[in-house]
C-alpha positions as CSV (number, residue, x, y, z in Angstrom):
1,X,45.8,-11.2,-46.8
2,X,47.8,-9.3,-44.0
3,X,44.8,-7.4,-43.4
4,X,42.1,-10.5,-43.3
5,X,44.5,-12.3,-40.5
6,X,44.7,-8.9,-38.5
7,X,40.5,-9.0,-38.4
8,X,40.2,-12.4,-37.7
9,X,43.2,-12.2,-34.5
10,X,40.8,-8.8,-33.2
11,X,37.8,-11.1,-33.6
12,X,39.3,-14.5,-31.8
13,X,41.1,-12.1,-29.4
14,X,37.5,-10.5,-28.5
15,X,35.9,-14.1,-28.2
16,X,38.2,-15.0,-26.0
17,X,38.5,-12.4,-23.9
18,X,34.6,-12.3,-23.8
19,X,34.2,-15.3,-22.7
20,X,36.4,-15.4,-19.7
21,X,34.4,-12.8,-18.1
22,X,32.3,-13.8,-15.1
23,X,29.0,-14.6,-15.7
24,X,26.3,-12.3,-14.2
25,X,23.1,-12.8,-12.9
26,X,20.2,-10.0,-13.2
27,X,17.2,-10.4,-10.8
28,X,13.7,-8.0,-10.6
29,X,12.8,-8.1,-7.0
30,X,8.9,-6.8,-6.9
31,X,9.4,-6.6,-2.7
32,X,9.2,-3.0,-1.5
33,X,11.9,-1.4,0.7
34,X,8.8,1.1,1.9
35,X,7.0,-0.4,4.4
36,X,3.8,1.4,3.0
37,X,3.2,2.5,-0.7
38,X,0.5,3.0,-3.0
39,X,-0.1,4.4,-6.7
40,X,-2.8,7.5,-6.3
41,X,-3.9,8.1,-9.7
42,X,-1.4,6.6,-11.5
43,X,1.9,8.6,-9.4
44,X,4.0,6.4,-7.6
45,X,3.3,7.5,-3.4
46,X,5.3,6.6,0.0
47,X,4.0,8.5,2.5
48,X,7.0,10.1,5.2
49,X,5.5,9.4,8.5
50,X,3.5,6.1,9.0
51,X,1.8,5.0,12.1
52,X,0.2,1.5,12.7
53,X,-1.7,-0.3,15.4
54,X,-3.9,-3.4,16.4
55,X,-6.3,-2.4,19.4
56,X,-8.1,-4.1,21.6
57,X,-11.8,-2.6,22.7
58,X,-12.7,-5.0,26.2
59,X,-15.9,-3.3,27.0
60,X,-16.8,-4.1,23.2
61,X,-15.0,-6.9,22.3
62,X,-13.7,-5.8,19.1
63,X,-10.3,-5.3,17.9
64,X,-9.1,-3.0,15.4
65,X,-5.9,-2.6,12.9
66,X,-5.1,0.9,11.6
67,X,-2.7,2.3,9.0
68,X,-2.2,5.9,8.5
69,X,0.4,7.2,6.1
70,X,1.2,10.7,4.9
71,X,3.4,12.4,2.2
72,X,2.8,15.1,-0.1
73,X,0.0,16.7,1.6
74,X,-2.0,13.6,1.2
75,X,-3.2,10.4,3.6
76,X,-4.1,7.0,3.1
77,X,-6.1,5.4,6.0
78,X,-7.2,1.9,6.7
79,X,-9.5,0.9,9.4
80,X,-10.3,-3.0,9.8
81,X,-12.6,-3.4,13.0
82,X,-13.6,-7.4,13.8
83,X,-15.8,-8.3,16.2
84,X,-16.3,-10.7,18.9
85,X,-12.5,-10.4,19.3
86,X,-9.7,-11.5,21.7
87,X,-7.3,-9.6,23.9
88,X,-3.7,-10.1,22.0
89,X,-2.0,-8.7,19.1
90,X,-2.8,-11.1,16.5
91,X,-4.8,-10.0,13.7
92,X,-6.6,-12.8,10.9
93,X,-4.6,-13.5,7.9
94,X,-7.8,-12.7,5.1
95,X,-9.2,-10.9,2.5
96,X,-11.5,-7.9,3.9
97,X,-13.5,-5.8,1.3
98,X,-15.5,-2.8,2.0
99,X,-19.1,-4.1,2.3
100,X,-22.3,-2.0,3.7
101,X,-20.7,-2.4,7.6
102,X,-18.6,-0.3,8.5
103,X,-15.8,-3.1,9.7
104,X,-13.4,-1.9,6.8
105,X,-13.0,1.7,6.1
106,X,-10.8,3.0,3.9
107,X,-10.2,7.0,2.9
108,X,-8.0,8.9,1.1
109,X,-7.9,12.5,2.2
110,X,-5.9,15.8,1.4
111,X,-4.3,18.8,3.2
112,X,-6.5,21.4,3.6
113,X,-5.4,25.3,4.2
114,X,-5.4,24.8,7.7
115,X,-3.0,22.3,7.9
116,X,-5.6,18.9,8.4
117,X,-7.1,16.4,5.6
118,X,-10.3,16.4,4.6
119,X,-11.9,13.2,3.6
120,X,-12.0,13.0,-0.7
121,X,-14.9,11.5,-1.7
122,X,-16.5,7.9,-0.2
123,X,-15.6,4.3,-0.7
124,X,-18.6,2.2,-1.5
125,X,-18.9,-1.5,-0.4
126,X,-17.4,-3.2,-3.5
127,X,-14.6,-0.8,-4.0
128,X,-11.8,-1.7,-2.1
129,X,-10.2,-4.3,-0.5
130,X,-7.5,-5.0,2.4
131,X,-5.3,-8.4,2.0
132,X,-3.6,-9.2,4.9
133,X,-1.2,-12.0,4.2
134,X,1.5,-12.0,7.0
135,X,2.0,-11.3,10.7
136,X,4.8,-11.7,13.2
137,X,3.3,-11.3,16.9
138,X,6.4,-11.3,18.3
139,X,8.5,-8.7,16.3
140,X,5.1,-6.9,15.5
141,X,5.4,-6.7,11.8
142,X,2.1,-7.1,9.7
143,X,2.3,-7.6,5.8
144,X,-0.9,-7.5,3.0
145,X,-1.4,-5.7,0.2
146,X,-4.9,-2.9,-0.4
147,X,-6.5,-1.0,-2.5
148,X,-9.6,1.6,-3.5
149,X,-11.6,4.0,-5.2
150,X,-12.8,6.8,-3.7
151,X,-15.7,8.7,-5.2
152,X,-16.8,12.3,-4.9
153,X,-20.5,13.7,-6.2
154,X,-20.2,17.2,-7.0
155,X,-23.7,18.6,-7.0
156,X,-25.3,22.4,-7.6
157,X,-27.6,24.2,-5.0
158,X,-30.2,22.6,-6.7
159,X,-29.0,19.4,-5.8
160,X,-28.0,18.6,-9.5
161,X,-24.7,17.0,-9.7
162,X,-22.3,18.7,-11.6
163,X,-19.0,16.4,-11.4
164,X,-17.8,13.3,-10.2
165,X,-13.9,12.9,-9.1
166,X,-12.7,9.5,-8.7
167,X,-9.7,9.0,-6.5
168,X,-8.2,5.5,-7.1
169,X,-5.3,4.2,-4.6
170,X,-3.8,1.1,-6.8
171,X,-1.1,-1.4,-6.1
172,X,-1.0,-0.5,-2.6
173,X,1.0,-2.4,0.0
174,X,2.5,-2.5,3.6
175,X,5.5,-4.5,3.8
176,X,6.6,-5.8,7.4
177,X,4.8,-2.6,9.0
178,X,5.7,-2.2,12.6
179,X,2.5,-1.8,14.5
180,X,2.1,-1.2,18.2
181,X,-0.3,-3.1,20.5
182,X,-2.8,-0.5,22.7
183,X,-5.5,-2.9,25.0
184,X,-8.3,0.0,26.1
C-alpha cells in the first residue's frame, strides 16, 4: 500500500511540477540570413563574395540588374536587361523567364585551372526564371527568388553526342541584396 501512495505522490509531484513550466513556442522561419543562396544539384550553396547592380545604358536606353555570387569554385550569374528604360534605380517587381531574347540570362559556371569560370552548359528559353518580388530604392535592397537548368551536349569529333550534363540551380533566392546604382 506504502509503495502505491509513494508512485502516485512521484506521479502528482511530476504533474505538477510539469505544469508550472513556462509554455514555449517553436517557430520554422523559411527567411534566409544569406542574402544569396541556391541548391546546385541538390547541395545546399551561399556563395562568399556577392556583387549586385542595376545600370543604366542612356545611349541605349536599357537598364540592367546583375547578380554574381561565388563560393566553392563555382558562380551563379543573373542578367535581366529591359528596354526602353528610365534613368533611376528602380527595377519592375515581375516574373522574367528565359525566352529566345537575350533580356534574361542566366549561367552557372565553374573554376577552371587558371583561376576563371567557364560557362557549364546553356539555359534554354523555358528553363529558368527570375522572380523579383521586392525593392527598396532608398536603402537599395532588392528581393526575388530564381532558378535554372543548365544544359551541356557533349559531342565526338564526328559531331555525335556522347553525353549530356544537366546543371540544375533550385530554390534559389536573394534576400534584401544590396545593389549599387552605375548610370553609363
Amino acid at each position: 500500500m506504502k509503495k502505491t501512495q509513494l508512485i502516485m505522490l512521484l506521479l502528482l509531484s511530476a504533474i505538477f511540477i510539469q505544469s508550472c513550466k513556462k509554455d514555449e513556442t517553436t517557430t520554422a522561419s523559411t527567411t534566409s540570413d544569406k542574402i544569396l543562396s541556391a541548391n546546385i544539384n541538390g547541395v545546399a550553396w551561399n556563395p562568399d563574395t556577392v556583387s549586385a547592380a542595376i545600370t543604366y545604358n542612356a545611349a541605349a536606353k536599357t537598364k540592367s540588374f546583375t547578380v554574381t555570387g561565388t563560393a566553392t569554385q563555382q558562380q551563379v550569374s543573373i542578367n535581366i536587361t529591359l528596354p526602353n528604360s528610365t534613368n533611376d534605380n528602380t527595377f519592375g517587381l515581375a516574373t522574367y523567364k528565359v525566352d529566345t531574347t537575350s533580356r534574361v540570362v542566366l549561367k552557372y559556371l565553374t573554376q577552371n585551372a587558371q583561376g576563371g569560370f567557364d560557362q557549364i552548359g546553356v539555359v534554354e528559353p523555358g528553363s529558368g526564371s527570375v522572380i523579383i518580388s521586392g525593392i527598396d530604392t532608398d536603402k537599395k535592397l532588392i528581393t526575388g527568388t530564381y532558378s535554372f537548368t543548365s544544359k551541356q551536349v557533349n559531342k565526338d569529333q564526328s559531331g555525335n553526342i556522347i553525353s549530356i550534363n544537366v546543371q540544375q540551380i533550385l530554390l534559389g533566392s536573394f534576400t534584401n541584396l544590396p545593389y549599387s546604382f552605375v548610370n553609363n
